[in-house]
C-alpha positions, -999 to 999 in steps of 0.1 A, spaced: -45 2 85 -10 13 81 13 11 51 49 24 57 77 23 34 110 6 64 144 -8 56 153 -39 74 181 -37 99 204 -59 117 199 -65 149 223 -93 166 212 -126 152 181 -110 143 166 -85 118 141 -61 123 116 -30 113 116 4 127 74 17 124 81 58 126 64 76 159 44 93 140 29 61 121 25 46 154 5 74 171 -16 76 144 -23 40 147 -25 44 186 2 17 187 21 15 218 47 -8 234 41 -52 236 11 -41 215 7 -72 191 4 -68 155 0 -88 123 22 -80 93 20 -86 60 58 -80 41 62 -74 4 94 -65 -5 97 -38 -27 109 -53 -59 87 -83 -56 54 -55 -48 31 -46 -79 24 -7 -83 -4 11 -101 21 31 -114 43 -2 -128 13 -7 -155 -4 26 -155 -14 33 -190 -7 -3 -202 -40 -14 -210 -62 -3 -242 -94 -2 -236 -111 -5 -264 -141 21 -253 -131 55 -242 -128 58 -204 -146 90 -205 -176 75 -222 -175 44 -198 -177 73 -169 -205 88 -183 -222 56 -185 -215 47 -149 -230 78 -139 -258 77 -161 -264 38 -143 -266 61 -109 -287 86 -118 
């Protein structure tokens, strides 16, 4: 799976995404290859980091680690 950060471009009546060479060699993509796409744009996209820290757990996430280990012991 690939997940690349593009900016939509112009091009005639159409618009388009660039994929970087390196992303697509990775990915062993290569010319008429067909692909599915899924599109969020970036203001619409939810982030970890947008509500990192926003919830209070009531227990200490240390102590719930150490009973999730404990479980796997």
């Amino acid at each position: 799976m690939l997940e690349i950060e593009t900016v939509v471009k112009e091009w005639g009546n159409s618009v388009g995404i660039v994929i970087p060479k390196e992303k697509a060699l990775r990915e062993e993509l290569k010319a008429n290859d067909r692909v599915t796409i899924l599109l969020t744009k970036e203001s619409d996209s939810l982030k970890v980091k947008d509500i990192f820290g926003s919830v209070k757990w009531r227990t200490p996430i240390k102590r719930m680690m150490d009973e999730i280990n404990k479980e796997f012991e």
